[in-house]
N, C-alpha and C positions, 0 to 999 in steps of 0.2 A: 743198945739199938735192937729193935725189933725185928723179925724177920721180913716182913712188908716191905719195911726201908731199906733192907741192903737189897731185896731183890730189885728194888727203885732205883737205888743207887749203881747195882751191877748193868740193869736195863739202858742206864743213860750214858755211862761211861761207855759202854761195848757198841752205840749207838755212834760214838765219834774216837774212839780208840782207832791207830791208824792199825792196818793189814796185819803186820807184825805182833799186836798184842793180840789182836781178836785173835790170831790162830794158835798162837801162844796157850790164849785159854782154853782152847779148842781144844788141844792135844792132852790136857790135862782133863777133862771132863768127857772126851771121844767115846770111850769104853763104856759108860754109864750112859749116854746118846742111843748106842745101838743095842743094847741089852731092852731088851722087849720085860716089863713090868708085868711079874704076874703076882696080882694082888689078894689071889687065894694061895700063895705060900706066904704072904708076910703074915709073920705073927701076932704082930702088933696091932694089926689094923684088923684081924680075924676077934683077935679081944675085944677090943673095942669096939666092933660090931656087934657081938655077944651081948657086952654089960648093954649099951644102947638097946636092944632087942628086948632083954630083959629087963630092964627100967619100964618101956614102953606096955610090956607084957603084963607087969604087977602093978600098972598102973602110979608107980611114980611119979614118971614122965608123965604127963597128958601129952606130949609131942603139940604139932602145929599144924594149922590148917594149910595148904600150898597157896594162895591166896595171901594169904596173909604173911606167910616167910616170902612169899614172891615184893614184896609193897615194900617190904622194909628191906630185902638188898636191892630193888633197885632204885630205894632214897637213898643209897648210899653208894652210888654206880657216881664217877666224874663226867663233867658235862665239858667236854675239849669243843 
């Protein structure tokens, strides 16, 4: 199962889970809640900015027009 679907699957379950489990899961994910994301110390994603920058730089990437990355996520946005 992909990550999409379980995040779909946790979103709908926690949407009718009674008091008791919602806080249940609360308590176990709380600490990572309030820990503020600072995304110039992960490393991972510092990489992976890098190779990206550098692909784009030498011209491997051609990257994408915004326009055009804009059209095609949102033909893929659900229509509720």
């Amino acid at each position: 199962m992909n990550t999409a679907t379980i995040r779909e699957k946790l979103y709908d379950y926690i949407r009718v889970a009674d008091d008791n489990k919602v806080k249940a899961i609360y308590t176990m994910i709380e600490n990572e809640l309030n820990e503020p994301y600072e995304w110039w110390n992960d490393g991972e994603l510092i990489a992976e900015l890098d190779y990206r920058s550098a692909q784009l730089k030498s011209g491997n990437d051609k990257g994408r027009l915004w326009e055009d990355a804009k059209k095609e996520i949102l033909s893929h946005r659900k229509v509720k």
